[in-house]
N, C-alpha and C positions, 0 to 999 in steps of 0.2 A: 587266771593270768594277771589281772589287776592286783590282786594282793601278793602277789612272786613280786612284782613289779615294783610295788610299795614297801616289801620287806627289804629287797636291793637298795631303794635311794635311801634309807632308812638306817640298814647292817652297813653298809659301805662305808658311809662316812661315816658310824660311830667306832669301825673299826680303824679307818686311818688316824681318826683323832687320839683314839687309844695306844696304835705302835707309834704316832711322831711324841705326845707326852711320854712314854716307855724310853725310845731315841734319845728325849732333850734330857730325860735325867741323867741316860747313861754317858751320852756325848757331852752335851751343854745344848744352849738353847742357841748358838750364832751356827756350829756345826751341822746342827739337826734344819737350821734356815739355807745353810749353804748348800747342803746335801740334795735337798727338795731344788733348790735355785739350778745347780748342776746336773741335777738327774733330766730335767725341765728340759734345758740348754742341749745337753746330748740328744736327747728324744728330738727335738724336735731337729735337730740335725740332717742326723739319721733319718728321720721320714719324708725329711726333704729328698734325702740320697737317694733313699730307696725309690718315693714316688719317681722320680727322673729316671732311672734304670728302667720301671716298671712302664714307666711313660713312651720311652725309647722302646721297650720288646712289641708293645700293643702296635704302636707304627710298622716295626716290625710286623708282626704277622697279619696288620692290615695289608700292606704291600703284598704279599705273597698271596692274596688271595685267603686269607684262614680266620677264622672266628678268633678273638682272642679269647675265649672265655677263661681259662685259668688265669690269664694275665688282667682282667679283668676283677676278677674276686679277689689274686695279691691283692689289686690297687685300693679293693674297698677293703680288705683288710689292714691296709698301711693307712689310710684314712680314720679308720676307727682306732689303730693305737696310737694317731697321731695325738688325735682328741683327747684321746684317757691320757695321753703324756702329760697333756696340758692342764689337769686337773692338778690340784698341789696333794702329795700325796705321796709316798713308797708303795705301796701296793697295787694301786693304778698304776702306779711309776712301773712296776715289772710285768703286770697283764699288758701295758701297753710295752715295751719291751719285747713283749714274747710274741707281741704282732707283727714286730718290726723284723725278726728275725728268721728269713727265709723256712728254714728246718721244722721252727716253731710254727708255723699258718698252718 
């Protein structure tokens, strides 16, 4: 589990570092900064939207008496792509994306 663990902090960043130099050559380097700034900005948007949605259901189905448990895993799901969003990065930028995006969990 330790070395899964160590190969991820490890492959991750060496692959974000590899598509954002891949990006600055094909864009430029102020597009490929803007890109990372905007994708960020969205994200973290959105997780805000989403957690408050997600926030208001769990209220919801406390009132009524009901366990929230699916609306609970959203929340820690919209939580952890909030994080990955906040990471500078395109690829974190769309795992966390794909958190955020109901269909997608």
């Amino acid at each position: 589990m330790f070395a899964k663990l160590l190969f991820l902090f490890i492959a991750i960043p060496l692959a974000e570092l590899a598509l954002l130099v891949k990006l600055g050559e094909v864009l430029g380097f102020w597009p490929t900064i803007g890109l990372v700034i905007v994708t960020g900005i969205l994200g973290a948007s959105l997780a805000k939207a989403q957690g408050f949605m997600i926030y208001a259901r769990i209220q919801q189905e406390l009132a009524a008496g009901r366990m929230p448990t699916g609306e609970l895993l959203d929340g820690l799901l919209i939580l952890i792509g909030g994080i990955v969003l906040l990471t500078p990065g395109l690829l974190t930028d769309l795992c966390g994306f794909a958190l955020l995006i109901p269909p997608l969990r």
